[in-house]
C-alpha positions as CSV (number, residue, x, y, z in Angstrom):
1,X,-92.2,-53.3,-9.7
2,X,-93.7,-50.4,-7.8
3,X,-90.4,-49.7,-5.6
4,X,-88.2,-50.1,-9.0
5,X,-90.2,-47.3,-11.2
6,X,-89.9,-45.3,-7.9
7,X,-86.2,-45.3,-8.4
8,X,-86.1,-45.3,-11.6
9,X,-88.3,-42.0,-11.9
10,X,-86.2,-40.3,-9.0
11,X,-83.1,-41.4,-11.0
12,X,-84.4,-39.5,-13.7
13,X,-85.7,-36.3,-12.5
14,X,-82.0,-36.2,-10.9
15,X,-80.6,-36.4,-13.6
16,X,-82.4,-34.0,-15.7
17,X,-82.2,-31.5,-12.8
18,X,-78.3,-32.0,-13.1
19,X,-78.4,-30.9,-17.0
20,X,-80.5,-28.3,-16.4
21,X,-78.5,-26.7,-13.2
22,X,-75.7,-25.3,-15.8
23,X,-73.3,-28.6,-15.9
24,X,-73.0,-29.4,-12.9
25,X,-73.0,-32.8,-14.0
26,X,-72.5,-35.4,-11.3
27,X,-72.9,-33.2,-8.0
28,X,-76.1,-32.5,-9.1
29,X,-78.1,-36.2,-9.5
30,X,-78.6,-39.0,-7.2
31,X,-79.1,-41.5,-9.6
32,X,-78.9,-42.0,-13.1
33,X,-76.5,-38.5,-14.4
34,X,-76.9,-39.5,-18.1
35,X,-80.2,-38.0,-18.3
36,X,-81.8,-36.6,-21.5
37,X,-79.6,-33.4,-22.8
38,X,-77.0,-33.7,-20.3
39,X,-74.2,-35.3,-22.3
40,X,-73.0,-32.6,-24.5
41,X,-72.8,-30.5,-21.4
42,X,-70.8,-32.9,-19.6
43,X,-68.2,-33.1,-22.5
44,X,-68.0,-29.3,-22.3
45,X,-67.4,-29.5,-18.9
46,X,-64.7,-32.4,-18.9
47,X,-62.7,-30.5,-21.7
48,X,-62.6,-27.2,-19.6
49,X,-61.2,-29.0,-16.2
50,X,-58.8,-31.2,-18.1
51,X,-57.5,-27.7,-19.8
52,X,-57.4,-26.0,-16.1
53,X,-55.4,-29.1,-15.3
54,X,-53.0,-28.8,-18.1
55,X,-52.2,-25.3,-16.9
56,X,-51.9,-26.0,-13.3
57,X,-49.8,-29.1,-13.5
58,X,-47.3,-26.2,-15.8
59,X,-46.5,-24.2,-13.1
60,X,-44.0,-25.5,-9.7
61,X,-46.1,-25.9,-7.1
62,X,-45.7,-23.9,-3.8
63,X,-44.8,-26.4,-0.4
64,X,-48.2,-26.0,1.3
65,X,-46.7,-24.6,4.9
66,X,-47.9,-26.8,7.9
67,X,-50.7,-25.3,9.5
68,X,-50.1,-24.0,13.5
69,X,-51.8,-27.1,15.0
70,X,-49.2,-29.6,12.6
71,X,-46.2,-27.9,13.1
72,X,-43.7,-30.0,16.0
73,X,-40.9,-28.2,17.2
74,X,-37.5,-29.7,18.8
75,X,-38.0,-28.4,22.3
76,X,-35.9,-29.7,24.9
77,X,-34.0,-32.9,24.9
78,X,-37.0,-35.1,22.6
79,X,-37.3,-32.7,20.4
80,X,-36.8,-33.6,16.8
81,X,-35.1,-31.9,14.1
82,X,-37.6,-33.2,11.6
83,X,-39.9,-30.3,12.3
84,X,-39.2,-26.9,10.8
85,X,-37.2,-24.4,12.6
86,X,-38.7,-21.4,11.7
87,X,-41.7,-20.1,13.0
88,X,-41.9,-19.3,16.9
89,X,-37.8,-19.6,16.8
90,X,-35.8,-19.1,19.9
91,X,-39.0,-19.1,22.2
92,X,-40.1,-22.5,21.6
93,X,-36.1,-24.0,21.7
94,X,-35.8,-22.0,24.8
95,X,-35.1,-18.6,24.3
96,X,-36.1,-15.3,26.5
97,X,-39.8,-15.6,26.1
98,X,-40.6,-18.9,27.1
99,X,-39.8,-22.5,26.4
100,X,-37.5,-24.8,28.2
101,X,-33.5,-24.4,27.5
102,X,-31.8,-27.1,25.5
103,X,-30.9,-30.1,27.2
104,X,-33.2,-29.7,29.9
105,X,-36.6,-31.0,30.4
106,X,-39.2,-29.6,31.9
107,X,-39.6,-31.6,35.1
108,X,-35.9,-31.5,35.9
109,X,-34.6,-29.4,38.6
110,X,-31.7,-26.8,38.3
111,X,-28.8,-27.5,41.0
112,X,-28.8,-25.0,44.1
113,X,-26.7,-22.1,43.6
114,X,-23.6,-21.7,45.7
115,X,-23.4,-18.7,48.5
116,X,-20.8,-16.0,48.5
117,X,-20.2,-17.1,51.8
118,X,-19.3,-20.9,50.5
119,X,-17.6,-19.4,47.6
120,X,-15.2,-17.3,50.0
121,X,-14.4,-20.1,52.6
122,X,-13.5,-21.9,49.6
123,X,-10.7,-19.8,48.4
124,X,-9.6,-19.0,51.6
125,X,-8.8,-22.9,51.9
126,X,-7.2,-23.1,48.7
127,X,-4.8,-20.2,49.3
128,X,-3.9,-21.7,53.0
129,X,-3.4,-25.1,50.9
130,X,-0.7,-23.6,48.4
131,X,0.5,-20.9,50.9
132,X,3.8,-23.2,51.8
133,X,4.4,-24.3,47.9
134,X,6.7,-23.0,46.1
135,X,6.5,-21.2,42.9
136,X,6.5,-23.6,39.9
137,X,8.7,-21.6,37.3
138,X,6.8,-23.0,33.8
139,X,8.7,-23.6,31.0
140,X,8.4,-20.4,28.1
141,X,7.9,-22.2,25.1
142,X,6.6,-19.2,22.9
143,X,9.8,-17.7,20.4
144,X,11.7,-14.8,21.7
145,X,10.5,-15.9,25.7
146,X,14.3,-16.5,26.7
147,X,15.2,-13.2,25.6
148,X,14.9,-10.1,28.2
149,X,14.1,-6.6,28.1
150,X,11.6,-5.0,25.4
151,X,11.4,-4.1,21.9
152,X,13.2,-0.3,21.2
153,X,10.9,0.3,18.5
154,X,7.7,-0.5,21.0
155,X,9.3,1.8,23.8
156,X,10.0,4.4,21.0
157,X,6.2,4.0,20.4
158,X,5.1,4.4,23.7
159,X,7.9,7.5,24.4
160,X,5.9,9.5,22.1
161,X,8.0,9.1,18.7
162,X,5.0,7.8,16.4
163,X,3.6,4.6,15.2
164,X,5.6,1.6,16.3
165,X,6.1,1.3,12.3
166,X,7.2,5.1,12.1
167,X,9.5,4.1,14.9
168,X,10.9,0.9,12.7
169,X,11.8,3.8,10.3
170,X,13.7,6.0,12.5
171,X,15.6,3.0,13.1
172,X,16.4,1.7,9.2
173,X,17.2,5.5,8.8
174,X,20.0,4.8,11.8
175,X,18.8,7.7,13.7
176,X,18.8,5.7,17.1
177,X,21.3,5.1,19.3
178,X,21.5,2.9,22.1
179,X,24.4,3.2,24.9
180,X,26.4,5.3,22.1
181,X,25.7,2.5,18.8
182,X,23.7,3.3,16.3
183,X,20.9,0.3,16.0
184,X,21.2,-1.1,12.5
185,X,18.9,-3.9,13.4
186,X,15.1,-4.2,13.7
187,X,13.8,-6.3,17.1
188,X,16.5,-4.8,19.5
189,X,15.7,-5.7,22.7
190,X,16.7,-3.1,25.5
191,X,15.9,-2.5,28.9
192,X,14.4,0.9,29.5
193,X,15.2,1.1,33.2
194,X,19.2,0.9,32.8
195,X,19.7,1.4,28.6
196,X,20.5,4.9,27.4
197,X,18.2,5.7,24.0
198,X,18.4,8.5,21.9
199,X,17.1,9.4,19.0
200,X,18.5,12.2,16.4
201,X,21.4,12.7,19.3
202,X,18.7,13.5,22.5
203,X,17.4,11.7,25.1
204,X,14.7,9.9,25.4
205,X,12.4,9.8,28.4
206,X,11.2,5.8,28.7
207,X,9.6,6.2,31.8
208,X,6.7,7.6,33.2
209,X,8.0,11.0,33.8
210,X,5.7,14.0,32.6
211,X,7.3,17.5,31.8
212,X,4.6,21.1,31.9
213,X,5.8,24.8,30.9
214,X,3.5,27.5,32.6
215,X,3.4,30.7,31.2
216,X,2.7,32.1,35.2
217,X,0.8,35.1,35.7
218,X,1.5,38.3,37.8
219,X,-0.1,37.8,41.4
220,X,0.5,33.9,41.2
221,X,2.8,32.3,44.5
222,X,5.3,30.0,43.0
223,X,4.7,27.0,45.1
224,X,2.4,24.0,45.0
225,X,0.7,24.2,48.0
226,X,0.4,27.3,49.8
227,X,-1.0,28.1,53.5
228,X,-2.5,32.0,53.1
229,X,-4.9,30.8,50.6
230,X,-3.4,32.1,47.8
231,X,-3.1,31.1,43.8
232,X,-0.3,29.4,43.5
233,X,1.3,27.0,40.3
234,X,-0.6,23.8,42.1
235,X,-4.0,25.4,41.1
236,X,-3.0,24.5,37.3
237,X,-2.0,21.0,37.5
238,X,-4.6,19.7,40.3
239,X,-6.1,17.3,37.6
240,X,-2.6,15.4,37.2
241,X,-2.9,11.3,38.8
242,X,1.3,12.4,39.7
243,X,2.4,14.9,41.9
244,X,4.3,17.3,40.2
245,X,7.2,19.9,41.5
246,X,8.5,23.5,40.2
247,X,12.1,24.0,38.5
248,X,13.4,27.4,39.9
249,X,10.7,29.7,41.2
250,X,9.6,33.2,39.7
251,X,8.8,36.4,41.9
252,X,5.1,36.7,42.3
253,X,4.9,39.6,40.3
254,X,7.1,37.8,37.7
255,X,4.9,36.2,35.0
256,X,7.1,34.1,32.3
257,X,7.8,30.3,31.7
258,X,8.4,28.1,34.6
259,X,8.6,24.2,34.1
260,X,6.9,21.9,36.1
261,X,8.1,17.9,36.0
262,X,8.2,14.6,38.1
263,X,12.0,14.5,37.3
264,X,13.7,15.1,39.9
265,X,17.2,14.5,38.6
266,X,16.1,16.7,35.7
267,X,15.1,19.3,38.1
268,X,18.0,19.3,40.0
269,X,20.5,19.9,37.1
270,X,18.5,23.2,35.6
271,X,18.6,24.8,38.7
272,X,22.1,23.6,39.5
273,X,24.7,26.7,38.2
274,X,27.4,24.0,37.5
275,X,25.5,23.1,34.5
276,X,25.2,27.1,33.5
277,X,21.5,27.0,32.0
278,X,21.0,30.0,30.6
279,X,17.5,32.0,31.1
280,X,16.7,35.1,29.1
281,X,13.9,38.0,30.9
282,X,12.7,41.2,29.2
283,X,12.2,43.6,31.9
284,X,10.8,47.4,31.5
285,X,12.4,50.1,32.9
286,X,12.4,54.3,32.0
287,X,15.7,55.9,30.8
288,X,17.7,57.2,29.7
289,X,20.4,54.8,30.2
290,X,23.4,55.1,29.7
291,X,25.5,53.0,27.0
292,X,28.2,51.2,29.3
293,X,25.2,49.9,31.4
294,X,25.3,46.5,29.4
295,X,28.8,46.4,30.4
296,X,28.2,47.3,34.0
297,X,26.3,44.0,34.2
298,X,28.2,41.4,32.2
299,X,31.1,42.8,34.9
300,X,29.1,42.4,37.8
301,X,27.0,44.2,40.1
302,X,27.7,44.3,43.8
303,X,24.5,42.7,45.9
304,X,24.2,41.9,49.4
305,X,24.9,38.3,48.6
306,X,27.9,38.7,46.6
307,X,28.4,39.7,42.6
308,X,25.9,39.1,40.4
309,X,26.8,39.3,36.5
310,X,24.2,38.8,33.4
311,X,25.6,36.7,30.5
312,X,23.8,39.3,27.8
313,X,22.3,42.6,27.2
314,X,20.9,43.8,24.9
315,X,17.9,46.9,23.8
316,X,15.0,45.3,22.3
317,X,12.8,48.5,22.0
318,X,12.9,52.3,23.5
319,X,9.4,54.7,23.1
320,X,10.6,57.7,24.3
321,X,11.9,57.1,28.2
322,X,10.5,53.6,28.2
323,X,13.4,50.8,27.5
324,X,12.3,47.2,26.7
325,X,15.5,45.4,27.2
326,X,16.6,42.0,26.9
327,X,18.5,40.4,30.3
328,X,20.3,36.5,30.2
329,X,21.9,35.1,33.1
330,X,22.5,31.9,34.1
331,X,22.3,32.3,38.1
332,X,19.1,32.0,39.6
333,X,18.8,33.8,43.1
334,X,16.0,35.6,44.3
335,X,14.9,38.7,42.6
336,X,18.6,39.0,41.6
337,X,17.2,40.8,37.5
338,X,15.5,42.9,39.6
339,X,18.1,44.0,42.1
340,X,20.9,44.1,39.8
341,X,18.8,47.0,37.7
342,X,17.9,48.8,40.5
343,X,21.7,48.8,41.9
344,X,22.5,50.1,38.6
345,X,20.1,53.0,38.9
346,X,17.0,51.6,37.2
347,X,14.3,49.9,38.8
348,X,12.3,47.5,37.1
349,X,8.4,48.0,36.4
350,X,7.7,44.6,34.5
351,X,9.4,41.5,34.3
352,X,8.8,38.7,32.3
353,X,10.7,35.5,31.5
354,X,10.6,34.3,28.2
355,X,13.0,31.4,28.3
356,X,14.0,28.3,30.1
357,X,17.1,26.8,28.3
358,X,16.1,26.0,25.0
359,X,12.0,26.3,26.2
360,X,11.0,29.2,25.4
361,X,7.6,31.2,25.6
362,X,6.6,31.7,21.7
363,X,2.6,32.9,21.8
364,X,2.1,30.9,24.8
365,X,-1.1,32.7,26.9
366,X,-1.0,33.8,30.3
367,X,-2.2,31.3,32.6
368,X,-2.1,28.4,30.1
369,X,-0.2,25.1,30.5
370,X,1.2,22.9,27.8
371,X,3.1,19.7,27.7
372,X,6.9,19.6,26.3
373,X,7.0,17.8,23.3
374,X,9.8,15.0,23.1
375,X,12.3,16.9,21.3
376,X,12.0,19.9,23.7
377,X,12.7,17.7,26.4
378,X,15.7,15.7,24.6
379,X,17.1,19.3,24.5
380,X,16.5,19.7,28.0
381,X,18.4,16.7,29.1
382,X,21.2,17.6,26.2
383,X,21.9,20.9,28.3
384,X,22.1,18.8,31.2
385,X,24.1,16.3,30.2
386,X,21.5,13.7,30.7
């Protein structure tokens, strides 16, 4: 009896010391929680959490992320994919910053590299073992394979002439020609090395070949190379990966166009007088002169190396004494504008040519080099006969 009221009256003050804490019902007694003024409380209480419910079981619920300790990761060979693959990333599958790399566990070892040594001995022996063999010609199975040469719009291309599909329109507009037909067809396969192209009636240059005019100063040696030390015309093109050569020469004191080119065909034929290439110098001399000296020249002018006659003459300017005039010849000895004015009684006090053929100077600079375009050089090769 005395051990029973003992609980009983514990039960009891628990219970009213549960009511009185401000409902927190249960939590708060030991034994008995329906103590005296505890029950209407407790209701109060019960409706409240089963309304907080209500609104929490509304809204989706969030997946709880895996805390660092639960997380697994498939590292290495027994790694599973069950575990999420976010997180630590490329580290913990093996990446830069640590980890072991896919298929490979930890404990294995890597095999042992190979020396340069081993790897050279090796191909030396593989060489010496197919040395004897010979070539196995493999079938071409790819369409167009049996077919030789290469496409004329692709070498039109790479001549210089545009786009390979601005090239396909020179062609539909039947402005090629190759080996006198015009090319009415798209694909034409040609071979650059023995085929003659041309496009709008000139040739063009397939090859490698590279073509300069020089608008060459006063003072400047017309050579490549020159043993005195001084400036010379292979102080302008030192930068070229081919070795370039002059066409013609001018005096030193000369300054005018001069074409430099790895043609050597090309070359040959300007300077050649066969082929009658015309060039055109304005050279300044003091007067008067006379009016039959235009005539004296086209006649010919006695020289120590025979007659020398200029194809035109003409006045271009007079200030007073001074005489710009206008000289073409075809010929190209040495000094022979200059010798044939002062055998006619007028030397010459500067000389400048300002044409090559169909090249001429325009408001090229002194000292400056630019590269033909492609129809310039078609028209070289057209007065050529190349």
């Amino acid at each position: 009896m005395r051990s029973s009221s003992g609980r009983n009256s514990s039960g009891n003050n628990g219970g009213s010391r549960g009511g009185n804490s401000g409902g927190r019902g249960s939590s708060g007694g030991r034994g008995n929680y329906r103590g005296a003024g505890n029950s209407r409380d407790d209701r109060r209480d019960d409706k409240r959490d089963d309304k907080r419910d209500d609104k929490r079981d509304d809204k989706p619920k969030r997946p709880s992320k895996p805390r660092p300790e639960e997380r697994r990761y498939d590292v290495g060979a027994g790694g599973t994919q069950s575990g999420p693959k976010s997180g630590r990333g490329a580290s913990a599958r093996g990446g830069a910053k640590g980890g072991p790399k896919q298929g490979q566990q930890r404990g294995a070892r890597s095999a042992p590299s190979r020396s340069r040594e081993y790897e050279t001995r090796a191909e030396e022996r593989n060489r010496e073992r197919y040395a004897g063999k010979p070539k196995v010609n493999l079938p071409k199975t790819f369409p167009g394979a049996e077919q030789e040469g290469e496409r004329l719009q692709k070498i039109l291309a790479r001549a210089g002439y545009g786009s390979r599909r601005a090239c396909e329109e020179l062609v539909d507009e039947a402005r090629v020609e190759v080996n006198g037909e015009i090319v009415l067809e798209q694909g034409l396969r040609v071979d650059p090395e023995k085929d003659e192209i041309k496009v709008d009636g000139l040739t063009v240059a397939t090859q490698s070949y590279q073509f300069f005019s020089l608008n060459k100063p006063a003072g400047v040696v017309s050579t490549m190379e020159d043993t005195e030390g001084r400036q010379c015309l292979g102080d302008y093109v030192t930068n070229r990966e081919t070795r370039l050569f002059h066409v013609g020469r001018l005096d030193t004191e000369t300054e005018g166009v001069i074409l430099l080119t790895n043609h050597g065909e090309l070359a040959h034929r300007l300077t050649h007088p066969k082929y009658g290439v015309k060039k055109v110098y304005l050279a300044h001399i003091v007067g008067p002169i006379p009016r039959d000296l235009g005539k004296q020249l086209k006649d010919g002018i006695q020289l120590e190396d025979g007659y020398a006659r200029a194809d035109h003459f003409r006045v271009v300017e007079q200030t007073g004494k001074n005489y710009l005039v206008e000289v073409t010849l075809h010929e190209g000895r040495k000094h022979i504008v200059r010798r044939m004015l002062a055998e006619a009684g007028f030397p010459v006090d500067k000389l400048v040519r300002v044409a090559f053929g169909p090249i001429t100077l325009g408001d090229q600079k002194s000292g400056w080099l630019r590269r033909l375009s492609n129809t310039e050089v078609g028209m070289l090769m057209k007065e050529v006969d190349l």
